[in-house]
DRENPA-3360 file (N, C-alpha, C; in nm, 2 decimals, always signed):
BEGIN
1 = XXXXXXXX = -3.12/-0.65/-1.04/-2.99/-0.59/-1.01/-2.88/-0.70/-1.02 ~ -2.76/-0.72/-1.10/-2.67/-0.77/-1.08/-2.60/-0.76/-0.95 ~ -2.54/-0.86/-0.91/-2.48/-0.87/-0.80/-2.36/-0.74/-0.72 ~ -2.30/-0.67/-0.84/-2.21/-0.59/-0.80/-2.29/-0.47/-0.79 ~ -2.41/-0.40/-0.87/-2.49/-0.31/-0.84/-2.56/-0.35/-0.72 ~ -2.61/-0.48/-0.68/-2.68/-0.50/-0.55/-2.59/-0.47/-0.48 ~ -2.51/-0.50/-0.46/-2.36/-0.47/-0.35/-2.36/-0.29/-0.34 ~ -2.37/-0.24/-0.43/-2.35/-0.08/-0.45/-2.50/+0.01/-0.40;
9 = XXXXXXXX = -2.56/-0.07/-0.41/-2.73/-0.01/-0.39/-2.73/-0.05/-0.18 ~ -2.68/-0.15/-0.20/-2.67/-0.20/-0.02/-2.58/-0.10/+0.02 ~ -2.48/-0.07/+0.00/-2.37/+0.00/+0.02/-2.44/+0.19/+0.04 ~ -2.51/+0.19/-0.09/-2.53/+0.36/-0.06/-2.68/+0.34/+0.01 ~ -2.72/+0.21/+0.07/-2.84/+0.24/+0.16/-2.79/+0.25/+0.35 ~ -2.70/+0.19/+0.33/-2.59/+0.19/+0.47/-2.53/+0.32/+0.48 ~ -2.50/+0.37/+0.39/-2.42/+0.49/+0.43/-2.51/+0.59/+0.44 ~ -2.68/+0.61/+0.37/-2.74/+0.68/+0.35/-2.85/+0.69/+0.47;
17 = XXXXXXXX = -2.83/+0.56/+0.54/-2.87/+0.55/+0.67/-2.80/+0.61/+0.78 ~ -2.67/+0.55/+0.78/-2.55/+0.64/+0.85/-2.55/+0.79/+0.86 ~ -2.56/+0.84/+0.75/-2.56/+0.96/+0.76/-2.70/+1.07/+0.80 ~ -2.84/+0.96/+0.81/-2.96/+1.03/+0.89/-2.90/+1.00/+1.02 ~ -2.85/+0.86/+1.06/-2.81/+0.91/+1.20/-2.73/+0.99/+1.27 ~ -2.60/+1.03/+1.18/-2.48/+1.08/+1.25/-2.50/+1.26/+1.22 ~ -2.59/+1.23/+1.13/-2.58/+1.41/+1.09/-2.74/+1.46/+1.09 ~ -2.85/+1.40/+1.03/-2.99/+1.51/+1.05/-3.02/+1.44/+1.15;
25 = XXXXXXXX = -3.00/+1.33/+1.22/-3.06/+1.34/+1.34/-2.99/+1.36/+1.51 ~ -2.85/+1.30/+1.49/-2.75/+1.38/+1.55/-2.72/+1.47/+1.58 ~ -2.77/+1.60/+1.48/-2.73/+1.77/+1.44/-2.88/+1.80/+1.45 ~ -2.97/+1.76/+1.46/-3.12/+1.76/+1.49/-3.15/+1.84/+1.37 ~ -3.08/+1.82/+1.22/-3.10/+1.88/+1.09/-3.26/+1.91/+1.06 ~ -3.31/+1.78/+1.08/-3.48/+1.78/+1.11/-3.49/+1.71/+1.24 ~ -3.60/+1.84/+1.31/-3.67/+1.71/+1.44/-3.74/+1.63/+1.41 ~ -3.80/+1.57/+1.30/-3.91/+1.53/+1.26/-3.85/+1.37/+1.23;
33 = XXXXXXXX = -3.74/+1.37/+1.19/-3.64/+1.22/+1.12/-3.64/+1.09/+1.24 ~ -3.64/+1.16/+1.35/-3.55/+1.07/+1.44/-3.71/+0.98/+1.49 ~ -3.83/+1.00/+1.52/-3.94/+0.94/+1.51/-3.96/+0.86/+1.41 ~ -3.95/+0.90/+1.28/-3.96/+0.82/+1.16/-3.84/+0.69/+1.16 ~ -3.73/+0.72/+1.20/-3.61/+0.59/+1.22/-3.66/+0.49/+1.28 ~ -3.66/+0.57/+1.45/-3.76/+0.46/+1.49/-3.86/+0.40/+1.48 ~ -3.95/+0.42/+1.43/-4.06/+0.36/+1.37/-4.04/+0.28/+1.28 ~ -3.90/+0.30/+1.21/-3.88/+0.23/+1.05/-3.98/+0.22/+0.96;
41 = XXXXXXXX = -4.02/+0.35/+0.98/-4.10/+0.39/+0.86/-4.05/+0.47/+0.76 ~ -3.93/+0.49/+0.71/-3.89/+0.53/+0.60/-3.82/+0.44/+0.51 ~ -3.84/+0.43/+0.38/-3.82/+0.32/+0.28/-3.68/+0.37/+0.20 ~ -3.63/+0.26/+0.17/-3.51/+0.38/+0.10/-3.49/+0.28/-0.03 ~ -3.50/+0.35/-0.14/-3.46/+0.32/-0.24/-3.38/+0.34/-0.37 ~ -3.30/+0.25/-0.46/-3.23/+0.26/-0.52/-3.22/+0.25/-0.68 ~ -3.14/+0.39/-0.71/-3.20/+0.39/-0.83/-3.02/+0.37/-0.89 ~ -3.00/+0.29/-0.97/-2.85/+0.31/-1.05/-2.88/+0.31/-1.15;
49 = XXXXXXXX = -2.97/+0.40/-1.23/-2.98/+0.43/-1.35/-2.88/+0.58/-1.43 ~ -2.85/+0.62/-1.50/-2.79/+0.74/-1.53/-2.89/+0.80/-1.60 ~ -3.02/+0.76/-1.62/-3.09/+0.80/-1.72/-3.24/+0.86/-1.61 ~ -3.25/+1.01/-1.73/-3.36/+1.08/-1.60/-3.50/+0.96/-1.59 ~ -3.48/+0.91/-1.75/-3.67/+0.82/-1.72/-3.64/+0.74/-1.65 ~ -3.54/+0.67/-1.62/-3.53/+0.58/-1.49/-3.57/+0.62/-1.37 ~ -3.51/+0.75/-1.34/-3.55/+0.76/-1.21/-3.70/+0.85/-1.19 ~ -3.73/+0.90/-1.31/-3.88/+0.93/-1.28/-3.98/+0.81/-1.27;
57 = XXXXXXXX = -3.97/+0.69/-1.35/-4.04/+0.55/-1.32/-4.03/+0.53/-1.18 ~ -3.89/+0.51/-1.13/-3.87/+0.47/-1.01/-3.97/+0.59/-0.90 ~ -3.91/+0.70/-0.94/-4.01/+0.80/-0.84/-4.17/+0.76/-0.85 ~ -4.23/+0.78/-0.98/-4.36/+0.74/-0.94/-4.41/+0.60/-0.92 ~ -4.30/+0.51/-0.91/-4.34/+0.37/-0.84/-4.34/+0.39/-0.72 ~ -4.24/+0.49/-0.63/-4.24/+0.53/-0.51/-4.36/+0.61/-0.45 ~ -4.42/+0.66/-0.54/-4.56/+0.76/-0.54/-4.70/+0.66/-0.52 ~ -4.66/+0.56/-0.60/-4.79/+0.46/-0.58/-4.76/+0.35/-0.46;
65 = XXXXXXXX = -4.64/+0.37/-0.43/-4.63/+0.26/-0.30/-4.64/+0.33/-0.23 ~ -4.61/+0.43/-0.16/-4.66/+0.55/-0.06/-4.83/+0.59/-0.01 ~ -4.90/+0.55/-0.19/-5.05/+0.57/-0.19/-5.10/+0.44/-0.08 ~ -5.04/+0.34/-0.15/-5.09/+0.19/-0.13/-5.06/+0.14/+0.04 ~ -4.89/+0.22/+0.09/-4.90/+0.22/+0.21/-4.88/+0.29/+0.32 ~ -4.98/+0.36/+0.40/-4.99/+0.43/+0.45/-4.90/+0.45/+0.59 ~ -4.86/+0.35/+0.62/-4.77/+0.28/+0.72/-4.60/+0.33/+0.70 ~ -4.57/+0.34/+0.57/-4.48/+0.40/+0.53/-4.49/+0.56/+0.53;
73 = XXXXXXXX = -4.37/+0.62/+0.62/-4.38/+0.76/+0.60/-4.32/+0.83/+0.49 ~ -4.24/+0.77/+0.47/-4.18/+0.86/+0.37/-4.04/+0.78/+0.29 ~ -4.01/+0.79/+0.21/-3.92/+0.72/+0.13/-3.82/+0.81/+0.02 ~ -3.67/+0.78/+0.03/-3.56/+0.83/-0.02/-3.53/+0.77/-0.09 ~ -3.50/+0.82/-0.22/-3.47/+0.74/-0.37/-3.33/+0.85/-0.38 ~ -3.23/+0.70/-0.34/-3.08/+0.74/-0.36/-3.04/+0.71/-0.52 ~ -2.98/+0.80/-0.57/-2.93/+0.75/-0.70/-2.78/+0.77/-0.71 ~ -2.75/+0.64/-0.70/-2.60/+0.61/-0.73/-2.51/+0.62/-0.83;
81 = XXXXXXXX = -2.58/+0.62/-0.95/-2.51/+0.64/-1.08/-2.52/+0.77/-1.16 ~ -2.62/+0.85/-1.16/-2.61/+0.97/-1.26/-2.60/+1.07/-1.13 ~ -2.60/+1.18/-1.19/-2.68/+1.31/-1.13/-2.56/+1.36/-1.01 ~ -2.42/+1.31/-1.08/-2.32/+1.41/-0.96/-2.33/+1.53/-0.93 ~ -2.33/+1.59/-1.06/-2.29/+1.74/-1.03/-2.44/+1.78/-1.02 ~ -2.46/+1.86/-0.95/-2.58/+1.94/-0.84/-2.66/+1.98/-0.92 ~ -2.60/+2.04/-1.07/-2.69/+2.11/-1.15/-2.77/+2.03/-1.28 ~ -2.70/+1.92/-1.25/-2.77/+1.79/-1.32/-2.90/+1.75/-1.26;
89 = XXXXXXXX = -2.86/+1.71/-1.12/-2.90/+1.67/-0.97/-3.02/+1.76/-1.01 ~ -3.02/+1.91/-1.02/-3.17/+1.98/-0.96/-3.24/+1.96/-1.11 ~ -3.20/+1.94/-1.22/-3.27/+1.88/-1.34/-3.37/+1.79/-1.33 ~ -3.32/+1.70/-1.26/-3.42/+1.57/-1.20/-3.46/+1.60/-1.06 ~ -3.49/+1.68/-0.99/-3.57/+1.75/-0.90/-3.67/+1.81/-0.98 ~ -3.65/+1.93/-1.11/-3.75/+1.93/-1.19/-3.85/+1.87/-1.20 ~ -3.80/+1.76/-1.27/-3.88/+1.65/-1.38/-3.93/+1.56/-1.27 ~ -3.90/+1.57/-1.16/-3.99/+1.50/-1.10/-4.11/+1.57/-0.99;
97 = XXXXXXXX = -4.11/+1.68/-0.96/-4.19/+1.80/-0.95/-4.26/+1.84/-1.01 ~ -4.22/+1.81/-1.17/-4.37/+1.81/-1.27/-4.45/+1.72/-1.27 ~ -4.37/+1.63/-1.25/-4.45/+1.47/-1.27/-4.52/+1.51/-1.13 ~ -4.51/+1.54/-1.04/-4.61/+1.53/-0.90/-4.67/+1.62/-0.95 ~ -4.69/+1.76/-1.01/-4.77/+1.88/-1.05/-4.87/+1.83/-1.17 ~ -4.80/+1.74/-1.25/-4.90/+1.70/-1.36/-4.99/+1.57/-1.33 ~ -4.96/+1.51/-1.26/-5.03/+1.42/-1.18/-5.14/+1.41/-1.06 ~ -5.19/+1.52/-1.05/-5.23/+1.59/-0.91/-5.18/+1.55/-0.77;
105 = XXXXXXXX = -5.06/+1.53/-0.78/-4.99/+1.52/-0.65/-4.95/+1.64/-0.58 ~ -4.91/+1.75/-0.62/-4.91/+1.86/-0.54/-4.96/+1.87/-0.41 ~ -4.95/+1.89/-0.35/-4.96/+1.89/-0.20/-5.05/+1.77/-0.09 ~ -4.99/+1.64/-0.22/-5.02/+1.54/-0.11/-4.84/+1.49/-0.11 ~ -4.78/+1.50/-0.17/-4.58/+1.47/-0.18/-4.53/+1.60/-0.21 ~ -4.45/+1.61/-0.13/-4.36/+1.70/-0.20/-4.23/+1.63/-0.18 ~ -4.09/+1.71/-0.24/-3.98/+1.64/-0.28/-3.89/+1.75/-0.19 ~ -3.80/+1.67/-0.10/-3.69/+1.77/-0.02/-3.59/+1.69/-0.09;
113 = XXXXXXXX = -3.45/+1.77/-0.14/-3.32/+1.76/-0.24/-3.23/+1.72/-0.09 ~ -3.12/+1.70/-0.15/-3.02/+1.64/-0.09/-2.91/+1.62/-0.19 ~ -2.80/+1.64/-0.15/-2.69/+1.58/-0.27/-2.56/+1.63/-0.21 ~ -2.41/+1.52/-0.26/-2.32/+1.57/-0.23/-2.23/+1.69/-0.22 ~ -2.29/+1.77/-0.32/-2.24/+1.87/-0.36/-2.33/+2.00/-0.36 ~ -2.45/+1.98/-0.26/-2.53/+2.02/-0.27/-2.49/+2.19/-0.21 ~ -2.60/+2.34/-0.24/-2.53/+2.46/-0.25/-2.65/+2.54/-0.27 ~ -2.66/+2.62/-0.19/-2.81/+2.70/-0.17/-2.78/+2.80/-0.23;
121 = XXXXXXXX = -2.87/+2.88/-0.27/-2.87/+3.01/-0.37/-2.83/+3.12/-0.31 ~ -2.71/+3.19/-0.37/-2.65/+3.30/-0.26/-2.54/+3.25/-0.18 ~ -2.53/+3.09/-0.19/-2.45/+3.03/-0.04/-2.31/+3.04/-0.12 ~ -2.20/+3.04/-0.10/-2.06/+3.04/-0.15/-2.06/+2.89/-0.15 ~ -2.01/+2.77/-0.21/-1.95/+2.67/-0.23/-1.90/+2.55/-0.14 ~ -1.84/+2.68/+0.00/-1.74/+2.61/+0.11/-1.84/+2.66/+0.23 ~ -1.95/+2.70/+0.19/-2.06/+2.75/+0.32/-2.04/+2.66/+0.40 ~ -2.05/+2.65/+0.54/-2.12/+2.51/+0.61/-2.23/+2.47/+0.58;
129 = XXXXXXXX = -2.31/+2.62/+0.56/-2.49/+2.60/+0.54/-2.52/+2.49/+0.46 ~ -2.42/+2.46/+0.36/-2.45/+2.40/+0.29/-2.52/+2.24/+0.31 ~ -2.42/+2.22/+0.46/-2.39/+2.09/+0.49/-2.54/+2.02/+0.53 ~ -2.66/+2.12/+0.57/-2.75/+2.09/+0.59/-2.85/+2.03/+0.51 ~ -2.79/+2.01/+0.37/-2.85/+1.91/+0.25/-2.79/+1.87/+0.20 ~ -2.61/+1.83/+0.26/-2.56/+1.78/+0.17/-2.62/+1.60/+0.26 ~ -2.57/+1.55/+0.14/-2.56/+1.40/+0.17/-2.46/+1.30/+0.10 ~ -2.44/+1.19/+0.15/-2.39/+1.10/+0.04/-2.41/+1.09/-0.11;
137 = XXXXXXXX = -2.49/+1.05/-0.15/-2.57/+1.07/-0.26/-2.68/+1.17/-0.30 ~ -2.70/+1.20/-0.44/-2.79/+1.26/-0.50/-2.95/+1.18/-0.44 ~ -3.01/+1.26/-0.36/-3.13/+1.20/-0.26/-3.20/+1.26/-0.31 ~ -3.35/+1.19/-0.35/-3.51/+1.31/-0.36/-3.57/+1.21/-0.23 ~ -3.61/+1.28/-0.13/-3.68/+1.23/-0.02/-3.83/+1.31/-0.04 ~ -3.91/+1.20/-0.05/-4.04/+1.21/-0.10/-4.14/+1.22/+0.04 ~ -4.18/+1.32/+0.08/-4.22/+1.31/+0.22/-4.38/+1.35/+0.15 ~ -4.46/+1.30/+0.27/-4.65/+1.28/+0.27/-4.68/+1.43/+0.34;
145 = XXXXXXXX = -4.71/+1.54/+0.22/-4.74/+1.66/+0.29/-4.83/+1.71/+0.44 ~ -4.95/+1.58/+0.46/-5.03/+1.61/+0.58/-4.95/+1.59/+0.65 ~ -4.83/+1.46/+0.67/-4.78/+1.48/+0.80/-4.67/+1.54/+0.80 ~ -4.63/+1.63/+0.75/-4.50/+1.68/+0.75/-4.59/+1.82/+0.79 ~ -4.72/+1.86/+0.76/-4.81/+1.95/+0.82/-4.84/+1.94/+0.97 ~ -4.85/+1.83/+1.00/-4.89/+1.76/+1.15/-4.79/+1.82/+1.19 ~ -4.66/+1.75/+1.15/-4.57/+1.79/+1.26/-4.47/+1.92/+1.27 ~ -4.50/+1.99/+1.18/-4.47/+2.12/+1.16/-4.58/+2.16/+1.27;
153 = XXXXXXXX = -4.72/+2.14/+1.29/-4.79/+2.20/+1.38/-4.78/+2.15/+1.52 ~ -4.71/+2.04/+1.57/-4.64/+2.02/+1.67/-4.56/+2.09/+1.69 ~ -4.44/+2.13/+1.61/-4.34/+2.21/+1.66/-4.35/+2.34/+1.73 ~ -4.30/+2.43/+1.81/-4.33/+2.54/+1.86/-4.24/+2.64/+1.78 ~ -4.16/+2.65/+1.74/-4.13/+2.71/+1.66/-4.08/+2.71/+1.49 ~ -4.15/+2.64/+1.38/-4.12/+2.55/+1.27/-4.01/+2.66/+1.22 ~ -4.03/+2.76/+1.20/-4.02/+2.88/+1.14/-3.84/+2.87/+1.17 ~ -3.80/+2.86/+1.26/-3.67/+2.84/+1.34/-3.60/+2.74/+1.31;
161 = XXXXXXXX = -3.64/+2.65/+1.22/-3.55/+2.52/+1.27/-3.46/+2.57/+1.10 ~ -3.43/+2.66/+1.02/-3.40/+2.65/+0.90/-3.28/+2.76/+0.97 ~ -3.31/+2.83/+1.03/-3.23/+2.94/+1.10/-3.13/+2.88/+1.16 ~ -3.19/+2.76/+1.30/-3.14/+2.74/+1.35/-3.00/+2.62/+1.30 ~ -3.06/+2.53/+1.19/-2.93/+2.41/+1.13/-2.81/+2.53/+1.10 ~ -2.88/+2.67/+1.03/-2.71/+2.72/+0.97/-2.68/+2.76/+1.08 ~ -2.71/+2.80/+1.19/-2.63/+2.88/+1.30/-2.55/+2.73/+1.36 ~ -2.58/+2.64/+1.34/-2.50/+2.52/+1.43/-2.41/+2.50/+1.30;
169 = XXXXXXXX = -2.47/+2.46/+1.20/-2.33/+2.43/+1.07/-2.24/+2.54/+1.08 ~ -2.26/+2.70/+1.06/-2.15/+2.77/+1.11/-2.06/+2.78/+1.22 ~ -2.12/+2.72/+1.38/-2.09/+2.71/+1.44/-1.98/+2.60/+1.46 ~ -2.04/+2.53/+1.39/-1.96/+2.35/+1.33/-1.86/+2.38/+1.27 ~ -1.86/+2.45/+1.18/-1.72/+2.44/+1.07/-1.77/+2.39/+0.97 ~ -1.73/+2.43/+0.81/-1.74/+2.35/+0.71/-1.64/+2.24/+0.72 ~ -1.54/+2.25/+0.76/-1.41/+2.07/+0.74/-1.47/+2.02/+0.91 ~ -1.51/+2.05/+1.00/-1.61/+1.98/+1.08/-1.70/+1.83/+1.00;
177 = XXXXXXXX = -1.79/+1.93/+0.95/-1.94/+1.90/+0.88/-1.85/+1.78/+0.70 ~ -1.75/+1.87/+0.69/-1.73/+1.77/+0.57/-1.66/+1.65/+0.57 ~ -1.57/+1.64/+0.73/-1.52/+1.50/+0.78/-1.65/+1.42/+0.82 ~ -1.74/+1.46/+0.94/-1.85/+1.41/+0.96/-1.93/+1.32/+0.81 ~ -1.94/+1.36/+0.72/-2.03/+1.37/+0.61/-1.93/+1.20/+0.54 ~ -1.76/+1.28/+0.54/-1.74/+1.16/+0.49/-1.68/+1.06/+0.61 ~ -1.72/+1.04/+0.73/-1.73/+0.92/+0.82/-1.83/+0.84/+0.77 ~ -1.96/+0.88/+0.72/-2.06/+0.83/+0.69/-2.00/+0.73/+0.60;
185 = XXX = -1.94/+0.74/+0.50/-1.89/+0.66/+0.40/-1.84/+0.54/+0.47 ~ -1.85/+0.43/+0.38/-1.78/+0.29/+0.39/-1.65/+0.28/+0.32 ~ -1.67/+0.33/+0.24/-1.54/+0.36/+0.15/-1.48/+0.18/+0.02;
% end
């Protein structure tokens, strides 16, 4: 990395940190996050490529370091440079969903989305609901499906917690949730 992309990659790993704590773990988006912080078991990595093979390399580099360390829970590959618009964004959710499908990775990773602009099917644009995947960046968080099974089986009610984020984002406000969102920023 050049110096001013290292600067930009540090930057969207600060804010993309900021925003697990001020918003999914803050807003308890997932109960499952705030264990993983502390532990500092989640890896966060940076992709400023605009190009999809970049960041499918990068994903399955992130697939074989995940294999290799078990210690590591789970890891977010922020991309800084391509993939603004959402519908680009779920392009490379695709292509990286095959690559775990054609690889036999299927239900040992799966891929949770994340993105600025991010907009659930059926949701209007200005939803709050939305706020519950939006993020700073265009995010693929690569989570280890046994434990994300574990701790779904801890939970007492798992079934609820998808119910419950939009009843608090509605409750919140969308200009709430979209100041929140850009506090996160360094600017």
């Amino acid at each position: 990395m050049t110096n001013e992309s290292e600067q930009l990659g540090n930057q969207a790993v600060e804010e993309t940190k900021a925003w697990l704590n001020q918003v999914v773990i803050e807003l308890n988006f997932c109960p499952f996050a705030k264990r993983e912080m502390q532990r500092n078991s989640i890896r966060y990595r940076v992709c400023n490529s605009k190009k999809a093979k970049d960041v499918l390399n990068l994903f399955a580099q992130e697939v074989l370091f995940l294999d290799q360390h078990p210690e590591i829970e789970t890891s977010l590959l922020i991309l800084t440079e391509g993939f603004k618009h959402f519908f680009s964004y779920l392009d490379i959710v695709d292509i990286t969903q095959n690559w775990l499908d054609e690889n036999d990775y299927s239900g040992v990773y799966q891929i949770a989305s994340f993105h600025p602009e991010y907009v659930f099917d059926g949701e209007p644009g200005d939803s709050a609901a939305n706020y519950t995947n939006r993020s700073p960046y265009p995010t693929l968080h690569l989570l280890r499906e046994e434990s994300l099974d574990r701790a779904i089986r801890s939970y007492k009610h798992p079934e609820q917690i998808p119910e419950d984020n939009i009843n608090k984002a509605h409750s919140m406000g969308e200009a709430a949730l979209k100041a929140l969102l850009l506090s996160c920023m360094i600017n």
